[in-house]
C-alpha positions in Angstrom: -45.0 269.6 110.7 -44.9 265.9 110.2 -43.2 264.8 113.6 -43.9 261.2 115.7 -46.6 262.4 118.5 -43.7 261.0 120.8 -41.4 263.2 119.3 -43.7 266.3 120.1 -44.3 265.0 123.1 -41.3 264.4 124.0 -39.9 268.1 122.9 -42.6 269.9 124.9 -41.7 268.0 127.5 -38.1 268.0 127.9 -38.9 272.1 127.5 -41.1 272.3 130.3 -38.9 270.1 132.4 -35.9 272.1 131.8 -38.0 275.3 132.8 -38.9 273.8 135.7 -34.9 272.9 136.6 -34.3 276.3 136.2 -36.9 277.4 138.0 -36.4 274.9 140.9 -32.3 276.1 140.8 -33.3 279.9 141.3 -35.4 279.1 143.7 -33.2 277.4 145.5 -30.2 280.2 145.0 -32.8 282.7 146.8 -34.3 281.2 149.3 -30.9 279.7 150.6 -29.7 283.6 150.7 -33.2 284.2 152.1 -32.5 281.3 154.6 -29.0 282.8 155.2 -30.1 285.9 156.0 -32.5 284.6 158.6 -30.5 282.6 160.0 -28.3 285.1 160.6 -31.1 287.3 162.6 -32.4 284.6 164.6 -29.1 282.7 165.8 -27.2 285.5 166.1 -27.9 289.5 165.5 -31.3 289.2 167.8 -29.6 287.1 170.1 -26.5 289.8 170.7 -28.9 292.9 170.2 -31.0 291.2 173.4 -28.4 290.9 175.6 -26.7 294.2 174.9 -30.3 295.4 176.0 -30.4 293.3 179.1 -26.7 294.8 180.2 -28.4 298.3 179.9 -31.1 297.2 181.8 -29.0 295.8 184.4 -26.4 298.9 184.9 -29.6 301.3 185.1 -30.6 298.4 187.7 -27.3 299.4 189.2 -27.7 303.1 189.0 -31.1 302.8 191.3 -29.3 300.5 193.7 -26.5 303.1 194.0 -29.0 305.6 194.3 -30.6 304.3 197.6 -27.2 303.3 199.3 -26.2 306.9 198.9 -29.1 308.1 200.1 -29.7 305.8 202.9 -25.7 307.1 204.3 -27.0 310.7 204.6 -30.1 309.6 207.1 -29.5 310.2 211.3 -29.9 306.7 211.8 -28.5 304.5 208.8 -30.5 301.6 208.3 -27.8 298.5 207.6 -29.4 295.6 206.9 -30.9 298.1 204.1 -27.8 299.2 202.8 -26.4 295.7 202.8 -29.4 294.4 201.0 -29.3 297.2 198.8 -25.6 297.2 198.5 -25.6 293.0 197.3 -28.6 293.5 194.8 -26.3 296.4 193.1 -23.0 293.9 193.0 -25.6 291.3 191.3 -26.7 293.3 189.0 -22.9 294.0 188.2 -22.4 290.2 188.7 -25.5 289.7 185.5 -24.5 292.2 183.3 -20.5 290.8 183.1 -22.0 287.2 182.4 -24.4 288.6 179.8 -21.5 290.1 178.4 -18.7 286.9 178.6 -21.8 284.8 177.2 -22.0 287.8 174.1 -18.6 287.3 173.4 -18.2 283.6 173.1 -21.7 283.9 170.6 -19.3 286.2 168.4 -16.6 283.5 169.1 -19.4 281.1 167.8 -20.2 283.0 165.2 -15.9 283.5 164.0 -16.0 279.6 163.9 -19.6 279.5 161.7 -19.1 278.6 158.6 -22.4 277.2 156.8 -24.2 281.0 157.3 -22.8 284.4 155.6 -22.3 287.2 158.1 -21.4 290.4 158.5 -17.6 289.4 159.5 -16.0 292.9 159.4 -19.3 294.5 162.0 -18.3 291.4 164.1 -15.2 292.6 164.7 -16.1 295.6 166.1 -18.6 294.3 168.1 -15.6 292.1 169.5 -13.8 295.4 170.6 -17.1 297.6 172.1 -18.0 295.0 174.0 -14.8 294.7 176.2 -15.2 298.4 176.5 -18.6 298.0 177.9 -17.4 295.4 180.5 -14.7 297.8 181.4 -16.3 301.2 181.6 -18.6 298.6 183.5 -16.2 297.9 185.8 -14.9 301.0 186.5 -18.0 302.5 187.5 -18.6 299.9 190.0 -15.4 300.0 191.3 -16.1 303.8 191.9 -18.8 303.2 194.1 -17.3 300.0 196.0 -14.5 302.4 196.6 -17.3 305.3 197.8 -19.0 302.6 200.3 -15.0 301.5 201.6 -14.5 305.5 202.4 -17.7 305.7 204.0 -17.3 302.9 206.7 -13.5 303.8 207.9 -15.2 307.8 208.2 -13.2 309.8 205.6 -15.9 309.8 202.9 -15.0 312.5 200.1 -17.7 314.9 199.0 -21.3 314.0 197.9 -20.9 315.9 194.8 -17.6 314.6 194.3 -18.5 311.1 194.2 -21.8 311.6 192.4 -20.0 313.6 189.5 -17.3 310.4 189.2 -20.0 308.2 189.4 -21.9 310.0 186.8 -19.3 310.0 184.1 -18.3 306.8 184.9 -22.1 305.6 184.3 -21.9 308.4 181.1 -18.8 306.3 179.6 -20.9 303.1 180.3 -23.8 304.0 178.1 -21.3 305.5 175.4 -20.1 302.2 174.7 -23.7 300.4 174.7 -24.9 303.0 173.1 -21.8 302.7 170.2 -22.9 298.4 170.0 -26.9 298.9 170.4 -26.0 301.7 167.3 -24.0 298.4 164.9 -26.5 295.9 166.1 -29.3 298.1 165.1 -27.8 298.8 161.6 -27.1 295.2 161.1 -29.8 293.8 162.1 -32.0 296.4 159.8 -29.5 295.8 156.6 -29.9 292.0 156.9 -33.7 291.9 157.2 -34.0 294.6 154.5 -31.9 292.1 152.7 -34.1 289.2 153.3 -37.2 291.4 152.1 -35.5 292.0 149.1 -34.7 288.8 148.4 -38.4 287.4 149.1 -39.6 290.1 147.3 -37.5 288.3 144.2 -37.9 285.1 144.5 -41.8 285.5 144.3 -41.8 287.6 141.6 -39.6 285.1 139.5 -41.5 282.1 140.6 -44.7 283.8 139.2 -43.0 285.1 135.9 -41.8 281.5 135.1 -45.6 280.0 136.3 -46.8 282.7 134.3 -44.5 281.1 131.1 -45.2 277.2 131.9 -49.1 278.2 132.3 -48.9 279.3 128.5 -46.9 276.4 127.0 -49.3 274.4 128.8 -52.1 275.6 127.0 -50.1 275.6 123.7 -49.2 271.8 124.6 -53.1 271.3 125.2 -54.8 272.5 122.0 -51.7 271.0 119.6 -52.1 267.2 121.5 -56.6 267.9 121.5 -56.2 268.6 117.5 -54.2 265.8 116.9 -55.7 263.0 118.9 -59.6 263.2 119.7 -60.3 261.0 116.5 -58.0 258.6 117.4 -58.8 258.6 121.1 -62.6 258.3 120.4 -62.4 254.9 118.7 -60.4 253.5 121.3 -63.0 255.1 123.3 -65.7 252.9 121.5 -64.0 250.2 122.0 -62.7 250.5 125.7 -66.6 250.9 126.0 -67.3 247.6 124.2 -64.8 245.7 126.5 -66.2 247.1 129.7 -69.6 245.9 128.3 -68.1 242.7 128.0 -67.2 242.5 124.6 -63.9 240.7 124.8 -64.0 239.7 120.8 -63.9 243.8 119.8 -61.0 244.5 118.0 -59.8 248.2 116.2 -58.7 248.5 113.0 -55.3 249.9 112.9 -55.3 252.4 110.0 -51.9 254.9 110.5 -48.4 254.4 111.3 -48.0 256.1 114.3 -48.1 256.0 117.8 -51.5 255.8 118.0 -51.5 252.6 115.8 -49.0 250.9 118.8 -51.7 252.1 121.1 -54.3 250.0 119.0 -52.7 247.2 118.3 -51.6 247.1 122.4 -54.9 247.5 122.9 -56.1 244.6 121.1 -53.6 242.6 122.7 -54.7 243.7 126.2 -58.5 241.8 124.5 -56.4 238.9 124.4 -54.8 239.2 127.4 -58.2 239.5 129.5 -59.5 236.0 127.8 -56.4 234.6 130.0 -57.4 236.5 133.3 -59.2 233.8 134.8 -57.0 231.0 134.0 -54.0 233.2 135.3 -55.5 233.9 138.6 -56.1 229.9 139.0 -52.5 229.5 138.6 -51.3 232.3 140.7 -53.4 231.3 143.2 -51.2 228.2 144.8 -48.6 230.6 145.1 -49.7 234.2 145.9 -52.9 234.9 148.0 -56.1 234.5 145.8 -57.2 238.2 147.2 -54.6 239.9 146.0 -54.2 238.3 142.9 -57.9 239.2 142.2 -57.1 242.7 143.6 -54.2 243.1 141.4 -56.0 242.2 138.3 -58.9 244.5 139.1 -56.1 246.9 139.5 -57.4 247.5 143.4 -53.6 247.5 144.5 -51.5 250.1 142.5 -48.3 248.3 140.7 -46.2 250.8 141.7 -47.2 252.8 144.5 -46.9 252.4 148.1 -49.5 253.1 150.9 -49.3 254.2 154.4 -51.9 252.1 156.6 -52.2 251.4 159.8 -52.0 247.0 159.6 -51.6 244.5 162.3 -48.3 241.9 161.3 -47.7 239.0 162.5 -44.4 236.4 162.6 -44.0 232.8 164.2 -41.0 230.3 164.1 -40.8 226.8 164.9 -38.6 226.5 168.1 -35.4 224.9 167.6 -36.2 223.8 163.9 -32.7 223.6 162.8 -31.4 221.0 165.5 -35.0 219.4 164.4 -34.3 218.8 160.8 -30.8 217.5 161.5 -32.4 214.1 162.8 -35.1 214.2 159.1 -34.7 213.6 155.9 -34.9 216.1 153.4 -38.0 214.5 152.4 -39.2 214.5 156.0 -38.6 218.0 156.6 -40.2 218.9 153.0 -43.0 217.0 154.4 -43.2 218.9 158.0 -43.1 221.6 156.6 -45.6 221.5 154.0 -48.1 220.2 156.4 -47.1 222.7 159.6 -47.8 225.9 156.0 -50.6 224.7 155.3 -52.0 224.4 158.7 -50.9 228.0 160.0 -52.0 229.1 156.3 -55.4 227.7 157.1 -55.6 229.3 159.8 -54.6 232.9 158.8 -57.0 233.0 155.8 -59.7 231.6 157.9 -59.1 234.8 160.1 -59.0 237.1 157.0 -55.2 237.6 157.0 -52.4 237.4 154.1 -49.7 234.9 154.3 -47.1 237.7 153.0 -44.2 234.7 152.8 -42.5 231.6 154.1 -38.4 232.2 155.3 -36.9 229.0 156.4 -39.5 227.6 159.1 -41.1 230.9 160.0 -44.6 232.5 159.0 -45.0 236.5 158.4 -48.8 237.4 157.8 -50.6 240.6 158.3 -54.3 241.9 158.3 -55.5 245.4 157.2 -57.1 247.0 154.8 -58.5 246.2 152.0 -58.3 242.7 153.1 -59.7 243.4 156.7 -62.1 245.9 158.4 -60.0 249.1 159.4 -61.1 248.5 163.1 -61.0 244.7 163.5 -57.3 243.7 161.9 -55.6 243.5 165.6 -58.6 241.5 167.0 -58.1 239.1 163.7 -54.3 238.6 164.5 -54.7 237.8 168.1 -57.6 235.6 167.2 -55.8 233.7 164.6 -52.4 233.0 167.0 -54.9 231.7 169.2 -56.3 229.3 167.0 -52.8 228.2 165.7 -51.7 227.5 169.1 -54.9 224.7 169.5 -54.0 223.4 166.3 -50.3 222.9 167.3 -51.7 220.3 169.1 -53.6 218.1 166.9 -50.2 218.9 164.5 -48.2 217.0 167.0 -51.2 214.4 167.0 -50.5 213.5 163.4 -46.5 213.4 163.7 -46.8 209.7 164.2 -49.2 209.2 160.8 -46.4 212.0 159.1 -43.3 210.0 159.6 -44.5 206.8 160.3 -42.9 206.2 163.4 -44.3 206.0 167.1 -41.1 207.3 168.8 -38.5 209.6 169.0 -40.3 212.2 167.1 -39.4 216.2 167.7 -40.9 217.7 169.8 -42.4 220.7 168.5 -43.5 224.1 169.9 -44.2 227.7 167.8 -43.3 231.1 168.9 -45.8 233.9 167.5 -44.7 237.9 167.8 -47.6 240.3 167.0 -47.3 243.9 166.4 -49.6 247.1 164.9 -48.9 250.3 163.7 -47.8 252.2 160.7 -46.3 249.9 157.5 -45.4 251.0 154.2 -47.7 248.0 151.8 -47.3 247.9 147.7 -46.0 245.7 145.6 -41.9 245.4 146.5 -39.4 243.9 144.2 -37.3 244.1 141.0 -38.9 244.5 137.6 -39.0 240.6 137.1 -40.4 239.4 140.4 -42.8 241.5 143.2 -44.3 240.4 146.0 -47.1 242.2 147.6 -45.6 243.0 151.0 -44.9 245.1 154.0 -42.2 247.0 155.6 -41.6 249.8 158.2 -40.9 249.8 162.0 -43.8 247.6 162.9 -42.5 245.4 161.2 -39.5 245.0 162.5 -41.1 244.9 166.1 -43.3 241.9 165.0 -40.1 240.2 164.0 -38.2 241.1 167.6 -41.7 239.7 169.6 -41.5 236.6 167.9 -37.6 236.5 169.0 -38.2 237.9 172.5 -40.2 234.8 173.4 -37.3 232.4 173.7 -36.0 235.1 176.6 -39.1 235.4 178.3 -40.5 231.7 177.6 -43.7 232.7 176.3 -45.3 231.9 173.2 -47.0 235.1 172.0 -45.8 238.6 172.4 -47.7 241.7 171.1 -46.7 245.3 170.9 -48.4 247.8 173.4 -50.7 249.1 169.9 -52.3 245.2 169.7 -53.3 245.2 173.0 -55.5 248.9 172.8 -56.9 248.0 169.3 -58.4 244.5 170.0 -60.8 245.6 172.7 -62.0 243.8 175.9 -62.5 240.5 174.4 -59.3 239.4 174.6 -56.6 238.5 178.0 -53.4 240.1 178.3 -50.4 240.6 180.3 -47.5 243.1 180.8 -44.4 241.4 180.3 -41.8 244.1 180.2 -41.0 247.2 178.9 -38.1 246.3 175.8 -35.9 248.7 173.7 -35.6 246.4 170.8 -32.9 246.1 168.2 -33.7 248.8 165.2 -36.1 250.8 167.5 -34.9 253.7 169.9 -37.9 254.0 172.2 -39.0 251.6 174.5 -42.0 249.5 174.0 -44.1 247.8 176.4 -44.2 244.1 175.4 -47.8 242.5 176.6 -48.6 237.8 176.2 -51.8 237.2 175.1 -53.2 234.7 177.5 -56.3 233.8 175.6 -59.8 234.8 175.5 -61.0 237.4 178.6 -64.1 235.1 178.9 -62.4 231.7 179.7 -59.7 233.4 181.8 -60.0 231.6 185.1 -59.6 233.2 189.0 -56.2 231.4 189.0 -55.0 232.9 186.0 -56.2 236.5 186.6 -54.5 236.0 190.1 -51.2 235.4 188.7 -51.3 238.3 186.4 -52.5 240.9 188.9 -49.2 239.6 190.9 -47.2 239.7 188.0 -48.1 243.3 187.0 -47.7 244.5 190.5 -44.2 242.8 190.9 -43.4 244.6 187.7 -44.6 248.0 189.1 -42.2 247.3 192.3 -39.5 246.4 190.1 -40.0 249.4 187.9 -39.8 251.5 190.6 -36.8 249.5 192.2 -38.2 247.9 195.4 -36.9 244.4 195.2 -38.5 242.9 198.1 -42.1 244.0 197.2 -41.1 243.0 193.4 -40.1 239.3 194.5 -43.0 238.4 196.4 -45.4 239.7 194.1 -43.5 237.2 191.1 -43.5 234.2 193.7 -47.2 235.1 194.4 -47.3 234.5 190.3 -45.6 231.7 190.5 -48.1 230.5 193.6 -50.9 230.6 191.3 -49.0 229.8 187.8 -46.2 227.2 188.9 -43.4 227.0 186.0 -44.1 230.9 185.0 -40.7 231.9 182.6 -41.8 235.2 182.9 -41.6 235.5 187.0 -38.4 233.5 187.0 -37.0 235.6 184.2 -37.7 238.8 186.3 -36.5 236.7 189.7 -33.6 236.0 188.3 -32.9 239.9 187.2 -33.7 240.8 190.7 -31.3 238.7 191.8 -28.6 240.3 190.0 -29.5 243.8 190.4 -29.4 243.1 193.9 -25.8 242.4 193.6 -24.9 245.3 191.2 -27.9 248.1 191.3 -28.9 249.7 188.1 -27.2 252.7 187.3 -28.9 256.5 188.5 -31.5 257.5 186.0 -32.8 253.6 185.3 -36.0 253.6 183.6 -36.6 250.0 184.1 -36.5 249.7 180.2 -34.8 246.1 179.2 -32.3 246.2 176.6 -33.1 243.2 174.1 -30.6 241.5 172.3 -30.7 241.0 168.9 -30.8 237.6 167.1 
């Protein structure tokens, strides 16, 4: 059979594919009914069948209740706070078993209005009549015995025997009826899951039948593709082996027309391809991060596959950039900017970060694995905003030198937003252009700290997860608790002050009084809360932070947070 390898390839293939549709589509067919079926136990058959139970507990309940009234009336000396007592538990019990039963029938009301489960619609019906019959023969029977205690106390009770017998057959027509329902639940709820065995029972023997079948094509596929290729295979083998020696001049001789001759002549254009490797990564180097350029060549990073990591990410903006550049030219601001880049760029690498990318006049970087040590990336980020925040200053130092003027220069201040947790990393893009990048909820949260410093008027922010992975080297602060835009839970936002070492008593003074204003506030004490902050601002004159939350006070004070307040702020977006 003189076919392309593609086009057997191709055939087995689009077989076993097609197998497996069909085998995916009956398997879905049964295990829905199977689904159905259960679903139909659990939400509703049990359900009814346990409170049917419960109302036959409860009139038994009754019956021993009634019991001990009666016999309580025939003493000398009646006992009524006994009777009373036992007389109230025996109208409770009454009281249960008529909510169990309204609460039964809106289920089957439920269960009228269900349409995304099959059920047993006619039995449901039936149930719908019994189980008015039970509240009723219910009803009567209590109404019996109210109507027995009524003719006791005015004196002209009517026989003993007369009364138990009515009683009795009143309690006999009670446990007709449940017997009746407990009789269709029973039978229902032994059809279905007979049904739901049968139908697992089915589903796994087809799933095996059709393994059984793929198994063998398998095999089939397995000694037709080994027959057909190992010659072929083994001298690209040989040569594979020569390149990884470091034999890039190796080149196989193409000697067929088939697919196996595209294969070797790819292959000795990939030769040619690695004699460009080195000057490639030169080049991609000004523009994409030298270490994952290398990585990508190596093939260290997958193409096309994403990874779930726990990575520290980090975002800065320049504060009011835009009303900056309106007083530059654009080749002023081309020339800001390139020097503020490669500064924070500098920086970053220096720390063992990735500059993921540059939008408008803000930074987004992050640190992780395999770039950074699995246990070290938070410490890294924290570090590295540090260090950009002392270089900000000899920045502004070479302004002057930058635009060649001494005055009248913007002034110029960076806001940094820091956040670790689970990211989604690979290589992100179109076919024609992917960056090496990022994404996920962390994020996000990076991207809201760096915003939420223009509220608070701080410069860095870091999510709750910085602050317990970068140890007890570094100086932190509570700021607030924030439910950001994009994130439904809270988070507790903390500003890294600096290094724990060079924290002074001043500073640590302030932050204990911050923190303990913000546990006042939390907990809605707005005296205690205002003169821990002014105790902050005491030790830290000009604190944003304590004016922010004085300031908040203030108007909560005029209109108090609503019941329920959980202290959580709710920040805006950008």
């Amino acid at each position: 059979m003189r076919l392309p390898i593609s086009l057997k390839i191709f055939s087995i293939t689009t077989a076993l594919l097609a197998l497996m549709v069909v085998v995916t589509w009956l398997s879905v067919l049964n295990f829905r009914q199977l689904n159905n079926q259960v679903r139909a136990l659990s939400d509703y058959y049990l359900p009814l069948q346990q409170q049917v139970a419960s109302v036959e507990i409860l009139i038994r309940d009754q019956m021993v209740h009634m019991e001990r009234v009666m016999a309580g009336m025939e003493v000398a000396k009646p006992d009524p706070e006994f009777l009373a007592k036992e007389s109230n538990a025996f109208d409770m019990r009454g009281i249960n078993a008529d909510q169990i039963v309204d609460s039964s029938l809106r289920m089957l009301n439920d269960a009228e209005a269900e349409k995304g489960i099959e059920l047993d619609r006619v039995t449901l019906a039936v149930l719908g009549k019994e189980l008015p019959l039970i509240q009723t023969t219910r009803q009567h029977f209590h109404a019996t015995f109210r109507q027995f205690q009524i003719e006791a106390q005015e004196g002209t009770p009517r026989s003993e025997k007369i009364v138990r017998d009515a009683l009795l057959r009143e309690k006999d027509a009670v446990d007709v009826e449940i017997g009746k329902t407990i009789d269709l639940l029973n039978k229902l709820t032994q059809d279905t899951a007979s049904q739901a065995k049968a139908e697992e029972a089915r589903a796994t023997t087809l799933n095996w039948i059709v393994t059984a079948i793929a198994t063998a094509l398998g095999l089939i596929f397995a000694a037709f593709v080994t027959r057909s290729l190992v010659d072929p295979v083994k001298r690209l083998l040989g040569g594979t082996r020569a390149v990884e020696a470091g034999d890039l001049d190796v080149e196989i001789l193409v000697r067929t027309h088939d697919e196996l001759a595209t294969l070797a002549t790819s292959f000795n254009h990939m030769v040619v391809g690695l004699r460009e490797k080195e000057r490639i990564r030169t080049t991609f180097g000004q523009y994409v991060d030298p270490r994952i350029v290398k990585s990508l060549l190596e093939s260290r990073i997958p193409a096309d596959k994403g990874e779930r990591q726990v990575m520290t990410v980090f975002f800065s903006d320049l504060a009011g950039f835009t009303r900056m550049c309106e007083g530059l030219t654009p080749d002023a601001a081309v020339r800001f900017l390139n020097r503020y880049f490669s500064m924070m760029a500098e920086v970053i690498r220096g720390r063992q970060g990735i500059v993921d990318k540059y939008i408008g006049d803000s930074v987004m970087a992050f640190w992780g694995p395999p770039f950074t040590d699995a246990a070290d990336h938070a410490r890294l980020g924290c570090l590295a905003a540090l260090e950009q925040m002392k270089k900000m200053d000899d920045f502004r130092t070479g302004l002057p030198d930058l635009f060649g003027v001494r005055h009248g220069l913007p002034e110029v201040n960076v806001r940094m937003g820091i956040a670790s947790g689970d990211v989604t990393v690979g290589n992100i893009g179109s076919e024609t252009s992917r960056g090496y990048t990022v994404i996920g909820d962390t994020v996000n949260l990076a991207s809201r700290l760096e915003q939420a410093n223009k509220f608070y008027g701080t410069r860095i922010l870091v999510s709750e997860g910085t602050r317990d992975l970068t140890g007890d080297t570094l100086a932190f602060r509570e700021i607030d608790s924030l439910r950001v835009a994009g994130k439904l839970e809270p988070v507790r936002v903390y500003e890294l002050l600096g290094l724990a070492a060079e924290a002074s008593d001043t500073t640590r003074k302030a932050v204990q009084a911050y923190e303990e204003g913000l546990a006042r506030y939390r907990a809605q004490e707005w005296e205690a809360a205002e003169a821990a902050f002014r105790v902050c601002l005491a030790n830290a004159p000009g604190d944003q932070p304590s004016q922010v939350m004085l300031e908040r006070i203030a108007e909560f004070r005029q209109t108090p947070p609503e019941t329920g307040w959980d202290g959580v702020w709710v920040a805006a977006s950008k």
